[in-house]
N, C-alpha and C positions, 0 to 999 in steps of 0.2 A: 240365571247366573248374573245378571244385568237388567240394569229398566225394571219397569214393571212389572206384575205378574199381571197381562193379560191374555189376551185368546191364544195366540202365536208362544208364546212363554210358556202356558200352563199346556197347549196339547203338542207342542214339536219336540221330536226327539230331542234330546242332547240341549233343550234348551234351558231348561233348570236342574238341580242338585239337590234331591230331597233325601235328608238323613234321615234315614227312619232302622229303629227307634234315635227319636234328637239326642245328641250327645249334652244332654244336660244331668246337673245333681237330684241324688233322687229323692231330696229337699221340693225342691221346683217342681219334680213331675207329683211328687204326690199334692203340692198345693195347686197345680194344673187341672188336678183330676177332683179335687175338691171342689175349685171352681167350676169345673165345666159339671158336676150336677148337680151345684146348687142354681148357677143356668136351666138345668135342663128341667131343674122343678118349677122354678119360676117363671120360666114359659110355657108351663103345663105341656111337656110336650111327652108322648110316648114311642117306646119300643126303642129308637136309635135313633142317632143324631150325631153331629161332628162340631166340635167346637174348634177356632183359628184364635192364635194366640203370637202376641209380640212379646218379647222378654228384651227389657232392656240392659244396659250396662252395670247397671247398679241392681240386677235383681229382681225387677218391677215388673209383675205381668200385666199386660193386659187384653182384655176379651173384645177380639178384633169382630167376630161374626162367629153365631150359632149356625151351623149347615145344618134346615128340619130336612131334609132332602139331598142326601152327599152325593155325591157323583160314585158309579158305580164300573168304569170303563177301565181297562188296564192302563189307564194313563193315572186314573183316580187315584186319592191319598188312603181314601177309608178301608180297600181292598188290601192297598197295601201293610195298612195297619194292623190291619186283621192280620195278615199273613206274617207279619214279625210277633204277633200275640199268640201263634202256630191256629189258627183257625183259615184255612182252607180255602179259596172263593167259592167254592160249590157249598160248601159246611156254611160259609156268611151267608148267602144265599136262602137257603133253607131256614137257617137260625131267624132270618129276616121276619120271612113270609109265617113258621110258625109264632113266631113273639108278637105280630102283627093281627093275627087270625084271634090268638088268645086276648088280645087287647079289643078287640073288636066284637067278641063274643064271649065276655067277661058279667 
């Protein structure tokens, strides 16, 4: 809600306010999600990943940090994501480890 987001921010209760899904145009999320795979190709990266984005006042995004390794924990963003996109923790979970196995013995 204040300061930084670090360690004490990102896992204390009641310490930040994460709108999920963000109240933005759905203008902005589809160029969000445009960007974050054409990240996700040009880091050659596979199966899943979390991209961190600033939008400014006028509009402007930009690609704060690629997460190849999201945090996973009920405090996590990516669970949560999952769960506003009606995908399950146990379902992310599973979905994970088979997209992971198929990428790996492809």
């Amino acid at each position: 809600k204040t300061g930084f987001f670090d360690y004490a921010n990102k896992y204390q209760d009641g310490a930040t306010e994460e709108v999920c899904p963000a109240n933005i145009s759905e203008e902005i999320s589809e160029r969000m999600k445009e960007l974050t795979v054409r990240a996700f190709h040009a880091l050659k990266l596979n199966v899943y990943s979390r991209a961190d984005f600033l939008l400014d006042e006028k509009g402007n995004l930009y690609c704060l940090e690629v997460n190849t390794l999201p945090g996973m924990t009920a405090a996590s963003l990516l669970p949560k994501e999952a769960n506003v996109a009606g995908i399950a923790y146990g379902d992310l979970c599973e979905l994970i480890i088979k997209k992971s196995l198929e990428a790996r013995y492809e």
